[in-house]
DRENDO-835108 format. One record per residue (C-alpha): residue in three letters; x, y, z; residue number from 1. Coordinates in steps of 0.001 Angstrom, whole numbers. Each point is the difference from the previous one (the first is absolute). Last residue first. Layout:
! residues N
> rest,xx,yy,zz,nr
> ala,X,Y,Z,NUM
...
//
This chain:
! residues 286
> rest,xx,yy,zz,nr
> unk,69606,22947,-36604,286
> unk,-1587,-2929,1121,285
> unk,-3304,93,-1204,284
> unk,1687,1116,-3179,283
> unk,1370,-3049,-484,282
> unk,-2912,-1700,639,281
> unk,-2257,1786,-2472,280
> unk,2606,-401,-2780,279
> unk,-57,-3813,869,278
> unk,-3785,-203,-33,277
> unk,600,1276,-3455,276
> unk,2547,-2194,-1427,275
> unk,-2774,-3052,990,274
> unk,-2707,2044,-1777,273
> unk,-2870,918,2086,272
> unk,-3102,-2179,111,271
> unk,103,586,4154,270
> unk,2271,2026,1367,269
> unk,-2230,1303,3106,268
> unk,-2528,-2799,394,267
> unk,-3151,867,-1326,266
> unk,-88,-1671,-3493,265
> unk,1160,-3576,1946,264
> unk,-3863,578,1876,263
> unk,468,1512,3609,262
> unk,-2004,-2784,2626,261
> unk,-3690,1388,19,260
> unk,-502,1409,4099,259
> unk,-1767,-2094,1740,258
> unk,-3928,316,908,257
> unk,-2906,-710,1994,256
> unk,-2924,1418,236,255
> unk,-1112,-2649,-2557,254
> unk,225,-2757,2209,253
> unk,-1594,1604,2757,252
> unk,-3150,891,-2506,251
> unk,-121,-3867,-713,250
> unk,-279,-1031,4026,249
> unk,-2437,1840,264,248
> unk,-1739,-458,-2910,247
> unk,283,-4079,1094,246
> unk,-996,946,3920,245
> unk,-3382,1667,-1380,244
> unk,-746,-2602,-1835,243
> unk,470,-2427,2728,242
> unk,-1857,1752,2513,241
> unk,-2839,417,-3044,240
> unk,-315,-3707,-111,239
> unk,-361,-551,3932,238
> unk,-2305,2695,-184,237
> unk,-2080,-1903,-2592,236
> unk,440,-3022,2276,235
> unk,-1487,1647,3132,234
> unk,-3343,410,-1962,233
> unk,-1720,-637,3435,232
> unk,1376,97,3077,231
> unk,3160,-1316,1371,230
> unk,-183,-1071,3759,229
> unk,2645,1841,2283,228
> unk,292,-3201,2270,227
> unk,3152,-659,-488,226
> unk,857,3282,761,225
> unk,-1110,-447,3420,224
> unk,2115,-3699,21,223
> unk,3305,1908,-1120,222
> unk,-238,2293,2993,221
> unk,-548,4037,-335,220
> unk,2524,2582,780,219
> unk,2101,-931,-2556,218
> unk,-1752,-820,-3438,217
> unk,-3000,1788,1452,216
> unk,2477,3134,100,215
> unk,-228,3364,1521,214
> unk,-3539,-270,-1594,213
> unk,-2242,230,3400,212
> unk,1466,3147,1478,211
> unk,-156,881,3024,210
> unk,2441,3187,-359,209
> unk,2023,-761,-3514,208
> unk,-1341,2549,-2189,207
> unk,507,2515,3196,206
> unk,3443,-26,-764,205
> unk,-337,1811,-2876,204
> unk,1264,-1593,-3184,203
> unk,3394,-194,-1992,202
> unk,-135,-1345,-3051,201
> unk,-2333,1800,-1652,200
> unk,2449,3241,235,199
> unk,-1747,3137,-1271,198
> unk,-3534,-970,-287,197
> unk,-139,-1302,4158,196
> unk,2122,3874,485,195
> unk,-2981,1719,-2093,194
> unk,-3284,-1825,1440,193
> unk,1766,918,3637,192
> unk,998,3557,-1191,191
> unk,-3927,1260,-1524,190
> unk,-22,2102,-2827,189
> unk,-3084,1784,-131,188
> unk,-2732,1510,-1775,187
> unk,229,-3391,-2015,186
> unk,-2275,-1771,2440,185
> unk,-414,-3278,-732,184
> unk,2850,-1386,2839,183
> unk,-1701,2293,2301,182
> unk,-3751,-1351,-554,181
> unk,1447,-3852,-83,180
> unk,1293,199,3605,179
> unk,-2775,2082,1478,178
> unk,-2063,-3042,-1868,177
> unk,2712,-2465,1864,176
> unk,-436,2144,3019,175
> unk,-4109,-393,-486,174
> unk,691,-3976,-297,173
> unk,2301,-665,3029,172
> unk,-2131,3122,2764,171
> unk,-3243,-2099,-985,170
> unk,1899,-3732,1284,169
> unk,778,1858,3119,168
> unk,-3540,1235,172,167
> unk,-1184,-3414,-144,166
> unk,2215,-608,2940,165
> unk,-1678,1960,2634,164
> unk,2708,2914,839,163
> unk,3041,-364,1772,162
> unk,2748,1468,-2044,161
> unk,1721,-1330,-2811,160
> unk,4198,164,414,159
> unk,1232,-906,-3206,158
> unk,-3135,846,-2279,157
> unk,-433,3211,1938,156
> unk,3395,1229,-1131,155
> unk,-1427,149,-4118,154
> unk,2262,1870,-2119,153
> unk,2753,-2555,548,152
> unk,-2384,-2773,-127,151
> unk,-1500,1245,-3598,150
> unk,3508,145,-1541,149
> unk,1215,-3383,1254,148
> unk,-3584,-1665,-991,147
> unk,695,1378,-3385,146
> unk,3537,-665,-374,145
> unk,-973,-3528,1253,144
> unk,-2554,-327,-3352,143
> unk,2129,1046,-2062,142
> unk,2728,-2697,1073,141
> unk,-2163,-2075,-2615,140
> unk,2226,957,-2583,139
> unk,3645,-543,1566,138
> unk,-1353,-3097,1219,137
> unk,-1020,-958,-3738,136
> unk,3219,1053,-1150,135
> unk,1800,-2008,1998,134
> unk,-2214,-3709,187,133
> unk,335,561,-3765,132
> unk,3825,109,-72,131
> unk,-69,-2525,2741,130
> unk,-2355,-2607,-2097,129
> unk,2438,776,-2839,128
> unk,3538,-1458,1538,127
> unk,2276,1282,2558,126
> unk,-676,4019,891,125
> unk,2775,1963,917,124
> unk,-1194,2955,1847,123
> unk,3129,454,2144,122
> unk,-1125,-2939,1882,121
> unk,-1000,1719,2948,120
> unk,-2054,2429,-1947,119
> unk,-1817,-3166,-1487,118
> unk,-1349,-1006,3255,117
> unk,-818,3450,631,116
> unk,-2063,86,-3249,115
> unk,-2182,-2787,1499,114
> unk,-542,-2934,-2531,113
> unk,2520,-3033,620,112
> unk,-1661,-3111,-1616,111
> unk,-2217,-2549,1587,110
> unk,-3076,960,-1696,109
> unk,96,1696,-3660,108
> unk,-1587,3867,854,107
> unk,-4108,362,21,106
> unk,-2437,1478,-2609,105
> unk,-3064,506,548,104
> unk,-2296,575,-2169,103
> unk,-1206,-3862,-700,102
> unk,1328,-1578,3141,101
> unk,3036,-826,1784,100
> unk,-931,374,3714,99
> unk,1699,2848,2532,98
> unk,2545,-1376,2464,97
> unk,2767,714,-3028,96
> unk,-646,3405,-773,95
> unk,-2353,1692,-2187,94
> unk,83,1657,-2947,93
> unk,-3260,1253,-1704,92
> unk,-1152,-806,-3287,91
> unk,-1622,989,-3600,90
> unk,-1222,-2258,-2823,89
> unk,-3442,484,928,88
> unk,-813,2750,2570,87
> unk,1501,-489,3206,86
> unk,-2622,-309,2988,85
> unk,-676,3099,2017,84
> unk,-1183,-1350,3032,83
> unk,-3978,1578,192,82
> unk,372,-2006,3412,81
> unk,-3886,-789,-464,80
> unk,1007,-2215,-2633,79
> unk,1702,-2335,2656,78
> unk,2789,-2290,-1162,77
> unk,3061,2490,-889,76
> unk,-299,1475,3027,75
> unk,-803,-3002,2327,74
> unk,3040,-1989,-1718,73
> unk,1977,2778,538,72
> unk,-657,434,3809,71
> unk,734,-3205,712,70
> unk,2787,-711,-2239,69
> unk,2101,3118,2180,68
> unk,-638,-2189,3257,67
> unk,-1925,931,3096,66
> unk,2193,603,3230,65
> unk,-234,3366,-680,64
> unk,-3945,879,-63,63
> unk,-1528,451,-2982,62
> unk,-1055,3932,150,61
> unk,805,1191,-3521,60
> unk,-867,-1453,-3923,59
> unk,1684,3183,-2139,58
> unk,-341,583,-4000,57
> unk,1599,2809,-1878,56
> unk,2927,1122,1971,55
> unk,1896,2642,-1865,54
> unk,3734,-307,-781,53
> unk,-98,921,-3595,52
> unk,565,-3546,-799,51
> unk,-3178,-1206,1708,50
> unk,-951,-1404,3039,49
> unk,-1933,-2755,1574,48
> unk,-441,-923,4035,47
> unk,-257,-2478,2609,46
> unk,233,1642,3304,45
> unk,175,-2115,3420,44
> unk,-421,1899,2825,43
> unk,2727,-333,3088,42
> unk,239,-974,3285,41
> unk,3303,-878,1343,40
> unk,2597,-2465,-661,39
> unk,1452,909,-3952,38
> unk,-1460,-3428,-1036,37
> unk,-3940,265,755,36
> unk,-1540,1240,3249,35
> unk,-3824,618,-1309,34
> unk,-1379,-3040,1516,33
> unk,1306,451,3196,32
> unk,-804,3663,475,31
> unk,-4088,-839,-405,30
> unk,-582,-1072,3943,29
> unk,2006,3161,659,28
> unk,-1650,2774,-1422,27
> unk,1693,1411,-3342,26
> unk,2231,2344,-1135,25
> unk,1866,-547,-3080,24
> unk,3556,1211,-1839,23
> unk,441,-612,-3743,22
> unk,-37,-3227,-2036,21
> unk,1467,-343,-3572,20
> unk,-1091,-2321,-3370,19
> unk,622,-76,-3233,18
> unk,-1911,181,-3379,17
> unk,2224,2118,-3029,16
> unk,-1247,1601,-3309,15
> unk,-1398,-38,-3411,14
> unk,2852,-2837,-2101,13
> unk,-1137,240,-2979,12
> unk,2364,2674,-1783,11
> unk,3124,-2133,322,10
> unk,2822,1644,-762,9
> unk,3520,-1432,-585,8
> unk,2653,2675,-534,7
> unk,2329,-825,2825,6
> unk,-1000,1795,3194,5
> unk,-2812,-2262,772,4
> unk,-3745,-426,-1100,3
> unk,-274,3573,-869,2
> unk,-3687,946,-24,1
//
């Protein structure tokens, strides 16, 4: 898998963990609980994907108000979730409210991340934590292709009708399997998988409908970052962040070039005779 769009790969990296909410119903001693940021009800999704754009892991029905940690830390945390851990040596990428932990690997804090943000600045980046902070956003946007595609297919998820709630959180997995099923099939070629392939940059708008990873760097306050608690074997992925930066920032290095300044053999004249380059002149100006 292509780490970014210089030639730097990185074949451990196994997918993307984010978070979205879509539309909920629910009877009105519960509605207060599940009214998170976007101001109406909503169910929180936490969910995993791939690089082919398939979901392979989702924890549904937390209601809105409840925070993205919260519903990680009971995934990853209860064997009977059947979460499906990175094998040794591999990782996820996960944004900055998520913890730093052995397999999951996180951008450098209080640095400019969102490929908007670097849009604005005509994509310069300013020193190596941006460079990685880039190309790891431009990486993990998998995952919001993937919720973009599968809400744009998927009306019911913005405007969920009134049935009992655990039926709500039914209708999120079995359209994420509906989801998976088309994006498998090669019978077909299917135009929403197609246009998210074609320019990675641009994403549906659904992507960004109640959705929990718009930015914990700017949606969420300093103090409820602060609190994102590092997990175990955080140091190793501290170590491989900075590996990763360092080829990173080597591969940049050697994309670029300058042209080789004309050696005294190249220049036109050069090593002729003085009487010579005198001939040539003269009959430069005949």
């Amino acid at each position: 898998m292509i780490f970014s769009n210089l030639t730097f790969t990185h074949q451990d990296c196994i997918g993307a963990i984010d978070g979205t909410h879509v539309d909920a119903r629910n009877q009105n001693s519960d509605k207060v609980t599940f009214i998170g940021r976007c101001g109406s009800p909503t169910q929180n999704v936490m969910a995993v994907c791939d690089f082919n754009m398939c979901f392979t892991f989702v924890m549904a029905g937390w209601e809105g108000s409840a925070h993205a940690r919260r519903g990680f830390k009971t995934a990853t945390r209860d064997p009977n979730n059947n979460f499906p851990h990175p094998p040794t040596g591999k990782y996820y990428l996960v944004d900055a409210g998520y913890p730093l932990q052995r397999g999951y690997l996180k951008p450098f804090p209080d640095t400019r991340y969102h490929i908007p943000d670097f849009a604005r600045a005509s994509n310069v980046t300013r020193g190596r934590k941006e460079m990685f902070n880039k190309r790891h956003s431009s990486l993990r946007g998998v995952i919001e292709r993937t919720f973009g595609v599968w809400k744009k297919k998927w009306v019911i998820l913005r405007d969920m009708p009134p049935y009992n709630f655990s039926k709500q959180v039914h209708i999120v997995c079995a359209t994420m399997a509906l989801h998976n099923y088309i994006r498998r099939h090669h019978s077909r070629s299917d135009i929403d998988f197609h246009l998210a392939e074609e320019d990675e940059e641009n994403m549906h708008s659904e992507a960004f409908e109640h959705r929990l990873g718009q930015s914990f760097t700017e949606e969420e306050t300093e103090a409820s970052i602060a609190f994102t608690v590092d997990g175990e074997g955080a140091s190793e992925m501290v170590e491989l962040r900075e590996r990763i930066t360092d080829e990173i920032v080597c591969s940049t290095k050697q994309t670029v070039s300058f042209p080789a300044a004309a050696s005294p053999q190249q220049l036109p004249g050069a090593g002729e005779p003085p009487a010579e380059k005198q001939k040539r002149g003269a009959s430069n100006r005949a």
